[in-house]
Backbone as CSV, one residue per row, in Angstrom:
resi,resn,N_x,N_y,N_z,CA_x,CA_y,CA_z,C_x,C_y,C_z
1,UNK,8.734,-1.158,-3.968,7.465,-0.867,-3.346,6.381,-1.697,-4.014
2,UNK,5.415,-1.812,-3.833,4.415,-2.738,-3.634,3.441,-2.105,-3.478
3,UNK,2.237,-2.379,-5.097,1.111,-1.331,-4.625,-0.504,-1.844,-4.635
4,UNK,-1.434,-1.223,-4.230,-1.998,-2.072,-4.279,-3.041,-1.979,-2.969
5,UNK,-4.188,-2.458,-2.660,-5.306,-1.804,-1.211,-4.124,-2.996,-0.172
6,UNK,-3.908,-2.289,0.720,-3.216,-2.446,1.693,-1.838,-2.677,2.092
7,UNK,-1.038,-2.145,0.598,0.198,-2.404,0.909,0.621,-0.848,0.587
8,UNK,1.268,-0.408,1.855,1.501,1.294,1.619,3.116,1.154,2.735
9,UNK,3.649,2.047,2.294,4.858,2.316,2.955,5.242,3.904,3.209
10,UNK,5.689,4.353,4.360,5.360,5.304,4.892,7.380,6.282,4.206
11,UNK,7.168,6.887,4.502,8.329,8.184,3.690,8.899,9.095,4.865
12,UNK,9.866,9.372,4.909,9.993,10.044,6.321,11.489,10.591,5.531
13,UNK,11.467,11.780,4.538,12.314,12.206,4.490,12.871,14.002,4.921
14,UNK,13.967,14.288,4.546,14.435,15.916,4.750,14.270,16.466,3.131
15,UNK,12.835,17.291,3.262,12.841,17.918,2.261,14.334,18.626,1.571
16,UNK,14.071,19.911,2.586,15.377,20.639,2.277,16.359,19.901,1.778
17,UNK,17.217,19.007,2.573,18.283,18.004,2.294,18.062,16.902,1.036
18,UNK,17.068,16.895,0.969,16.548,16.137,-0.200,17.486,14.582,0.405
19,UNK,17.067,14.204,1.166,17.889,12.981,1.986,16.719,12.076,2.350
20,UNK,16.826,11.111,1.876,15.846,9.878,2.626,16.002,9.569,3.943
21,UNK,15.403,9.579,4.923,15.320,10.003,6.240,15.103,7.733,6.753
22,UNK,13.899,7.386,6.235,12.980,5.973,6.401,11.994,6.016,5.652
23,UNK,12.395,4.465,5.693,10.928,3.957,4.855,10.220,2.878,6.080
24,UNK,8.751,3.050,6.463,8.228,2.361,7.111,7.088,1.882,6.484
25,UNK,7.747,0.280,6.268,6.672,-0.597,5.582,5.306,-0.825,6.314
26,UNK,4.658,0.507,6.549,3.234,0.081,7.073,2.702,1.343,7.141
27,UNK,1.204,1.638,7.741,0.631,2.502,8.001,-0.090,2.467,9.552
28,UNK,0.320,1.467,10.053,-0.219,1.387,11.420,0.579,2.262,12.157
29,UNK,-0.020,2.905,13.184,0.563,4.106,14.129,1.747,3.392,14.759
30,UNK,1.034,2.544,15.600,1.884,1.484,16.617,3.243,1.636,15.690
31,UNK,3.297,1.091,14.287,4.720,0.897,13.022,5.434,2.239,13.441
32,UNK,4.526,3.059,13.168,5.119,4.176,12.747,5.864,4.746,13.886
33,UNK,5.116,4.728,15.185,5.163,5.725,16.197,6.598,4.978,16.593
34,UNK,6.852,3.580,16.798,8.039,2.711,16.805,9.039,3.517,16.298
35,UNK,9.154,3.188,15.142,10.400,3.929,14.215,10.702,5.378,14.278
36,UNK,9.468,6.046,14.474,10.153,7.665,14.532,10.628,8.077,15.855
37,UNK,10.413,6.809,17.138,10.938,6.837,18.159,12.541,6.584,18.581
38,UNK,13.012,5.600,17.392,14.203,5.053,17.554,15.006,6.668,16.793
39,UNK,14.157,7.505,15.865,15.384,8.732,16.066,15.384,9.162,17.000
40,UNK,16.867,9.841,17.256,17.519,10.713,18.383,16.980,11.548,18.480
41,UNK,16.289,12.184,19.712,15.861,13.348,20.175,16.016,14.440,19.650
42,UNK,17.317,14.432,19.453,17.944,15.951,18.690,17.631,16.118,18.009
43,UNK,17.392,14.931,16.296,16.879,14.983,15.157,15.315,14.808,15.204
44,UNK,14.889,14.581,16.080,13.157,14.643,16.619,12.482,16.505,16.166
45,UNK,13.747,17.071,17.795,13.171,18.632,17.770,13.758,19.185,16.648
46,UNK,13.954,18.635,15.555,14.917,19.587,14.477,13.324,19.954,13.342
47,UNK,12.604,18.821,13.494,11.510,18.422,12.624,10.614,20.208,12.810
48,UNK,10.334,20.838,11.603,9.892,21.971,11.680,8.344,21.772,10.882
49,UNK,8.200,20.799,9.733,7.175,20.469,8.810,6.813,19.347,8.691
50,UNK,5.691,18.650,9.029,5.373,17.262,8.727,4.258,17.655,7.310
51,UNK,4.155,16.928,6.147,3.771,16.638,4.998,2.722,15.193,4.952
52,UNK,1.824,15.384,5.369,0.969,14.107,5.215,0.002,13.970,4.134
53,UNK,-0.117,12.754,3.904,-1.569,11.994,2.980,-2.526,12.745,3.668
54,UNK,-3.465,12.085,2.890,-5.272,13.258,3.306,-5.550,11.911,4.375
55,UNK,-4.690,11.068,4.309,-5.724,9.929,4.995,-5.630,10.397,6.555
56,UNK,-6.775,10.478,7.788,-7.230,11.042,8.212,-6.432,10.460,9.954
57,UNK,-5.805,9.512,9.616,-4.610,8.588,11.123,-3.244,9.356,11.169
58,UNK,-3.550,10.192,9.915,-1.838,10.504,9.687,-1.414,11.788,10.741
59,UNK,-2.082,12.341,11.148,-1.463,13.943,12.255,-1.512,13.517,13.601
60,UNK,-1.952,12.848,13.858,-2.100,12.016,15.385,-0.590,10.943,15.738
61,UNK,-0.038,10.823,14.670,1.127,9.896,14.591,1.786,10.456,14.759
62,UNK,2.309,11.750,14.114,3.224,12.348,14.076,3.002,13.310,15.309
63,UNK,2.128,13.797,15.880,1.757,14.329,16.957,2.214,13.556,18.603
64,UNK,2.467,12.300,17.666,2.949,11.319,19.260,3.938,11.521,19.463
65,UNK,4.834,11.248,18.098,6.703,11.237,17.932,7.180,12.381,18.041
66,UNK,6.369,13.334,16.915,7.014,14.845,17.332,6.456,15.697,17.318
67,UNK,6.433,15.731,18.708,5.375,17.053,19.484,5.379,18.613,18.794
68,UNK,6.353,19.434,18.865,5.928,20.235,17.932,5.555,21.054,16.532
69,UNK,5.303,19.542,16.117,4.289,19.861,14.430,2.740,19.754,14.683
């Protein structure tokens, strides 16, 4: 990882499972909304908790990919 003003990479894991889910090298929605699209539906509606940064783009993203968080 790579740190630093504008280099951020996004985390998309299973708490519970303690399993690394993705890493999405960006913070742009468009990035994001991409990748949490390519999971399977099934593992979409399984999603019960989303965990976000304070930064203020982040619930609208996850609100695209998976509708009920």
């Amino acid at each position: 990882m790579r740190q630093g003003k504008g280099s951020f990479v996004t985390v998309v894991s299973d708490i519970e499972g303690s399993k690394l889910i993705e890493m999405i090298y960006s913070h742009r929605q468009q990035d994001i909304v991409e990748v949490l699209m390519r999971q399977p539906l099934k593992v979409r509606e399984q999603v019960e908790e989303v965990s976000v940064d304070m930064w203020g783009g982040f619930p609208s993203r996850y609100r695209t990919s998976i509708s009920q968080c």
